[in-house]
N, C-alpha and C positions, 0 to 999 in steps of 0.2 A: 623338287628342290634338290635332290640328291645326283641327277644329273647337269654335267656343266655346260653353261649356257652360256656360250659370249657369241653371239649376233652381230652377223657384221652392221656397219654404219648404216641407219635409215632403215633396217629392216627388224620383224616382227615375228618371233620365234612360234612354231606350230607344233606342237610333240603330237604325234601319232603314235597309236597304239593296237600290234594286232594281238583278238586274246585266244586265239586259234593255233593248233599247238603246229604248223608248218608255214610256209614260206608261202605268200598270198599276195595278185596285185587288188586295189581295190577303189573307188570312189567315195570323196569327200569331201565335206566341204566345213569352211570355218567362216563366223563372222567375219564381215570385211568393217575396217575401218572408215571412216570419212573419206574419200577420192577414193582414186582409179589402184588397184594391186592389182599382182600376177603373183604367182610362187616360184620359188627356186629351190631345188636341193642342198644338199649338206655341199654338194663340189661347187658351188654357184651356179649350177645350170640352170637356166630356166624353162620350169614346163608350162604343156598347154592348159590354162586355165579359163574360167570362164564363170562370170557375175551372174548370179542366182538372184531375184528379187519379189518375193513374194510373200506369203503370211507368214513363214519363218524369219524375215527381215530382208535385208543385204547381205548375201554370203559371196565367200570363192570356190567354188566347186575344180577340184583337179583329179588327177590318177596318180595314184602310188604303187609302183612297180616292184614287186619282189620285196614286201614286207619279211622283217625276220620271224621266226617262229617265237609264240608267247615275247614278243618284244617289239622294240619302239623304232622309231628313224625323226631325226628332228624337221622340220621343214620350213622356210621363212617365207614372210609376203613382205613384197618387195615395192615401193613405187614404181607408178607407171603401168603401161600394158605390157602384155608379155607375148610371146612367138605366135600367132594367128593358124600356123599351117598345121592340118591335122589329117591323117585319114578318114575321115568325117565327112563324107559327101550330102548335102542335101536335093533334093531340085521339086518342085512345084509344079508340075503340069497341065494345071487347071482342072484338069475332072481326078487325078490322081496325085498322092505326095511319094516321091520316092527319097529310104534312107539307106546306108549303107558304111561300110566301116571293113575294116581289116576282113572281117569275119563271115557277114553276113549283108542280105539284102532286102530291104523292106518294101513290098509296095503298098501304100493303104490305099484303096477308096473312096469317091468323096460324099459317092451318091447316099450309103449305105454305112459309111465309116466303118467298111471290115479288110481285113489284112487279105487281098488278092493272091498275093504271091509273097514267100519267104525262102529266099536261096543261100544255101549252105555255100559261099565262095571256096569253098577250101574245098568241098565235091562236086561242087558244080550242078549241086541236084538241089532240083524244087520239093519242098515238102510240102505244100498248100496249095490244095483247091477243092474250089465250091467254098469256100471263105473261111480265115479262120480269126480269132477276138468279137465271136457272133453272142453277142445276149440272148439268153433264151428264159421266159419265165412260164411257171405251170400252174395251176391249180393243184393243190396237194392236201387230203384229208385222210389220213390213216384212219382207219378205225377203231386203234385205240394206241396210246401211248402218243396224243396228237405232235406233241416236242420232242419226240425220241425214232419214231419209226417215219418209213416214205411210204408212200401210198405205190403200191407195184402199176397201177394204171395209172398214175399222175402225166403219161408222155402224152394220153390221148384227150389231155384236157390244157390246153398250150393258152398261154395269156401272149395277147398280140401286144407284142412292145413297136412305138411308133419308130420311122424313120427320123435317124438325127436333124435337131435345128442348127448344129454346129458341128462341122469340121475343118478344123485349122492347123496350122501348124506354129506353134506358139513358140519356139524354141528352133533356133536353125544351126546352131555352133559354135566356138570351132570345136567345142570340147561335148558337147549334148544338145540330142536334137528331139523335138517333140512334137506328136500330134493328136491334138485334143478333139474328143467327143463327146457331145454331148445330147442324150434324147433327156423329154418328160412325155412321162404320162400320166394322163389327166383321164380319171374317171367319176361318174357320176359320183357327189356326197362323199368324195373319199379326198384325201388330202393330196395333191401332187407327188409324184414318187419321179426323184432327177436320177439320173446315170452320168456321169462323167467318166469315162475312158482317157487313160494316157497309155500313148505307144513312144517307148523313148530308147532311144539307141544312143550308145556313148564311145567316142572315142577309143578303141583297142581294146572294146572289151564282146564279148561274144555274147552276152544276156541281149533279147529283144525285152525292158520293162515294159509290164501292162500293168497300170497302178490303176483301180475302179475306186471311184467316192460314188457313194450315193445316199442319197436322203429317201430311204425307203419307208415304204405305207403300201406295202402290199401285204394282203392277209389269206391264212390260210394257203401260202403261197412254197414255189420252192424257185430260185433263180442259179442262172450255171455258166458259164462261159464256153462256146464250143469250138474246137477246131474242125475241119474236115483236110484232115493230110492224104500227103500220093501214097502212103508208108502200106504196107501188106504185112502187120505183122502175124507171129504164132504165138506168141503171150505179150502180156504186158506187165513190167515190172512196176514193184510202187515199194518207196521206203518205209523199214520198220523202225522198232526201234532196237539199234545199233544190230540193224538185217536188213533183209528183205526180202522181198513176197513177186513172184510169179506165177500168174494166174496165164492159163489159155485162153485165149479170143475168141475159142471155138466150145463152150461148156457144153458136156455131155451130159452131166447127170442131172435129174430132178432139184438138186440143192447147186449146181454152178447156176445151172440157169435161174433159180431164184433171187441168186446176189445181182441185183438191180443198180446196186449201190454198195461201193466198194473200199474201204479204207487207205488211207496212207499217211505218212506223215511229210517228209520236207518233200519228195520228189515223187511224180510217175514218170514211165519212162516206155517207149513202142521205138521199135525200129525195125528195117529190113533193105537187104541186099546191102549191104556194109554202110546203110545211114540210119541216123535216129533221131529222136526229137523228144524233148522233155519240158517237163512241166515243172518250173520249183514252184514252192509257194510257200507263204510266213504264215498260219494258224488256220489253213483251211482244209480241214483232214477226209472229204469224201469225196467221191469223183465216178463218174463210170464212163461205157464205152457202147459204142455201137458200130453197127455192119463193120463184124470183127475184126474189131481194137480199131479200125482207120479212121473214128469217129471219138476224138477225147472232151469230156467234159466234165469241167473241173467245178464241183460244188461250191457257191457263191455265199448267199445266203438263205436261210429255211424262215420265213415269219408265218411259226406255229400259234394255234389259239392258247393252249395251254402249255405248263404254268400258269394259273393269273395271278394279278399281284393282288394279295390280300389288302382290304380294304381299312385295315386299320395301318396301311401303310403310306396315309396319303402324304407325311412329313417326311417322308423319303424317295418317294418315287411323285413325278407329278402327273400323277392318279386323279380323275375325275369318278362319279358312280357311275354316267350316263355315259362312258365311252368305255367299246370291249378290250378286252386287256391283252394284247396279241406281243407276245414275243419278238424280237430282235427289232422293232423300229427307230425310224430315226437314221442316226447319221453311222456310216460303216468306212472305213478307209482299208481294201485289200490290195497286195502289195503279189503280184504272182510278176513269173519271166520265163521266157522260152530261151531253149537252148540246143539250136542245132548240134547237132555233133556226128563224126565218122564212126559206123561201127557202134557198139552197143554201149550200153549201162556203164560196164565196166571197164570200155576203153574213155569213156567221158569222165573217171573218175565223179559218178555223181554222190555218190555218198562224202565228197570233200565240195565238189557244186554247194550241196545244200544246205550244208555250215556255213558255207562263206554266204550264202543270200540269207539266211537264219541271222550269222553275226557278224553284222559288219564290223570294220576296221572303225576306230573311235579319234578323232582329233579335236584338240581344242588351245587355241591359243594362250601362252605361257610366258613368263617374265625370263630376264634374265636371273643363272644363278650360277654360285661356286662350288658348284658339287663334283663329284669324284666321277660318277657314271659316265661313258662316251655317249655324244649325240647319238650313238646307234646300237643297238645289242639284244640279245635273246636271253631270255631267262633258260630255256629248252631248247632242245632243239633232237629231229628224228632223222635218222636213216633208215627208209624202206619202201618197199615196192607198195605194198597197201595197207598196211597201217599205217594210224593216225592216233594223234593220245584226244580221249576222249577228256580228261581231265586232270587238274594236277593240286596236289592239296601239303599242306603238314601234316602228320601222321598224328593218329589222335590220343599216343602216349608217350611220345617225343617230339625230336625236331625236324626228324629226316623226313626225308621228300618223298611223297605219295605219287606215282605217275600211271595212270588206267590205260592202259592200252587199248586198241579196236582193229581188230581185223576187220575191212569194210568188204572184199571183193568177193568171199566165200574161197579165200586162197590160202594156202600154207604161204608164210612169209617169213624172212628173216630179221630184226632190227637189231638197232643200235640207236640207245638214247646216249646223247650226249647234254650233260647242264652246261651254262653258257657262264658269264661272267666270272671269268676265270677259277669254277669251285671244282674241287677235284672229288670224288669218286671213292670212299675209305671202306664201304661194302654195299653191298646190296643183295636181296632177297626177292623172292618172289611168295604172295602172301594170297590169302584169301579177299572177297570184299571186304569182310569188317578186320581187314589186317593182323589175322592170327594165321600159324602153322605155316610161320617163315620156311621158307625150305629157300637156304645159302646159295648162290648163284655167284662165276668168276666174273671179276672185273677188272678193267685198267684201271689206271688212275684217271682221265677223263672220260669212260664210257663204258657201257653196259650192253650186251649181247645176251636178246631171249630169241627163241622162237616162238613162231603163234602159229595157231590152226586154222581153218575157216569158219569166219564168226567169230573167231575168243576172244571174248572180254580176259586180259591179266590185269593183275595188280603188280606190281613191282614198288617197294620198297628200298630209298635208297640211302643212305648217310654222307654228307657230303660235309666238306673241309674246303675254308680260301686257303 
């Protein structure tokens, strides 16, 4: 309500929202109303949009380009269809689906529903072969800590997962294109366990989505997704938290070669001779590597025997006596994406990658109103080579503004925070976490100059005035 909203004739006001503290494009979509919409921008341009219809309802799915940092951009839907032509190519060749976009090249397989070939357009180089989006499940029995530890021989006890009954391409554009997989497998006395795969490539954007559902019933089990790339690396990077970790491909000692199984959080990352390939992914924190690092596979899910759920918890959990009580079944929705890129880790900026596939940009259709705010603006906004504000808060014995810094690249860097909405700038400090042992830092009246180190987490503390 406090931003003004007058929409032009016949159209339906969209507020987006990015809560990432720099400049973002990103994908969205907002309920559609009754008939046929497209989207348009704040200038009346119309972009490529495209009707989503499935268990979430009728949506519009579009791109928003160059979101402002911690702030909004208005967007309307409009009657009618909107501009059809996109970078977006599909084609269907009978035994293979090929997809492709500004960025990148997809080819799937029909026989086997695995990613044949994925080419980097912008290098011209292939990263994949001998297949990559491959299922792999294991038999997994630690001998003790069965929910907590991997069994180090679990690779030499492989569960055959069947060949898919479906691959199609359910989605063909102009704005997103999709190819759905689907195996079951069916074993003796045991309940069906589905895999559905989606491979979805979007209009100018460089992510390959691989989104997995599965209604798992495997037990004592461990499941992984694997690629096999051309890549030759000497380590593999994997994110930490506000770091990261590089491991060699080639472990030497008694304890490298033990790590069987290896942590990470939003991203891993292998590359060689100036290309790389990465792996984001939304809450799945383990993964390892084989015939060094050219083999990634990213931990799926673990359905361990223990935990069991205590039996006087049948009014919570729907517990039987006569069925064993095995961890993670049932229904899973992982959300992982590939991301070609020139050059390494830190030329792909993945430590702002994995935020942006962490937190998406937020949209939801809005009334008109009389408020003061422009359709477009940033609460924050940074200057710098590689930091990013990890967070931004009210300070917890005033009113001034908290802004966390992060150096993401392991660099010395320089910034400049500037606050948006016309607030000026009356001091600032640089402060510990729990914001004591201000030590006074110069300012202009709209902006603030720190330096950072590789890795530093700052606090900067600011007092700001309209």
């Amino acid at each position: 309500k406090k931003i003004k909203l007058d929409p032009p004739a016949g159209t339906r006001p969209a507020l987006v929202y990015n809560p990432l503290g720099w400049s973002r494009s990103d994908n969205l979509t907002v309920a559609e109303p009754e008939g046929q919409w497209h989207v348009v921008d704040g200038s009346g341009k119309a972009l490529v949009s495209q009707e989503l219809n499935d268990v979430k309802g009728r949506r519009v799915m579009f791109r928003a380009e160059d979101l402002p940092s911690m702030g909004w951009r208005v967007y309307y839907l409009a009657p009618g269809e909107g501009p059809k032509e996109s970078g977006l190519k599909v084609e269907d060749r009978g035994d293979e689906i090929v997809l492709a976009n500004q960025f990148v090249r997809v080819v799937v397989e029909k026989k086997l529903g695995l990613i044949q070939s994925l080419t980097d357009l912008r290098t011209g180089k292939e990263l994949i072969e001998g297949g990559g989006n491959r299922l792999l499940a294991f038999v997994d029995r630690p001998l003790e800590n069965r929910a907590w530890d991997i069994n180090g021989m679990y690779a030499h006890f492989p569960i055959r997962l069947p060949d898919p009954v479906r691959v199609e391409l359910t989605m063909s554009g102009p704005l997103v294109a999709e190819v759905l997989i689907r195996r079951e497998l069916k074993r003796p006395l045991q309940t069906v366990t589905v895999f559905e795969q989606r491979i979805r490539l979007i209009d100018n954007d460089p992510l390959v989505r691989l989104d997995v559902d599965a209604d798992y019933h495997l037990e004592n089990s461990l499941t992984k997704l694997e690629f096999v790339t051309t890549l030759r690396p000497d380590h593999v990077a994997s994110d930490s938290a506000y770091a990261m970790i590089q491991r060699s491909t080639h472990p030497a000692t008694p304890a490298d070669q033990a790590r069987w199984e290896l942590a990470c959080q939003k991203w891993i990352d292998i590359s060689s001779g100036g290309q790389g390939l990465a792996i984001l992914n939304n809450g799945k924190y383990g993964f390892s590597y084989e015939e060094g690092g050219r083999v990634l596979r990213q931990t799926l899910i673990k359905g361990a025997e223990f935990p069991d759920v205590a039996r006087d918890a049948e009014n919570v959990v729907n517990y039987r006596f006569y069925e064993l009580p095995y961890t993670d079944q049932g229904n899973h929705h992982i959300e992982l994406a590939l991301l070609p890129h020139p050059g390494d880790w830190r030329e792909a900026r993945l430590w702002l990658a994995g935020y942006e596939f962490n937190t998406p940009a937020q949209a939801i259709m809005v009334a008109a109103s009389a408020g003061v705010l422009p359709a477009e603006g940033s609460f924050v906004g940074l200057e710098a080579a590689t930091t990013y504000i990890g967070n931004i808060k009210r300070a917890e014995d005033d009113d001034d503004l908290v802004v966390r810094l992060v150096e993401g690249a392991g660099q010395a860097d320089r910034v400049v925070v500037r606050p948006g909405l016309g607030m000026r700038i009356e001091a600032a400090s640089e402060t510990d976490l729990l914001e004591f042992n201000g030590k006074r830092i110069p300012v202009s009246p709209g902006a603030v100059e720190v330096s950072m180190s590789p890795f530093e987490i700052k606090t900067v503390k600011i007092r700001v005035s309209r």
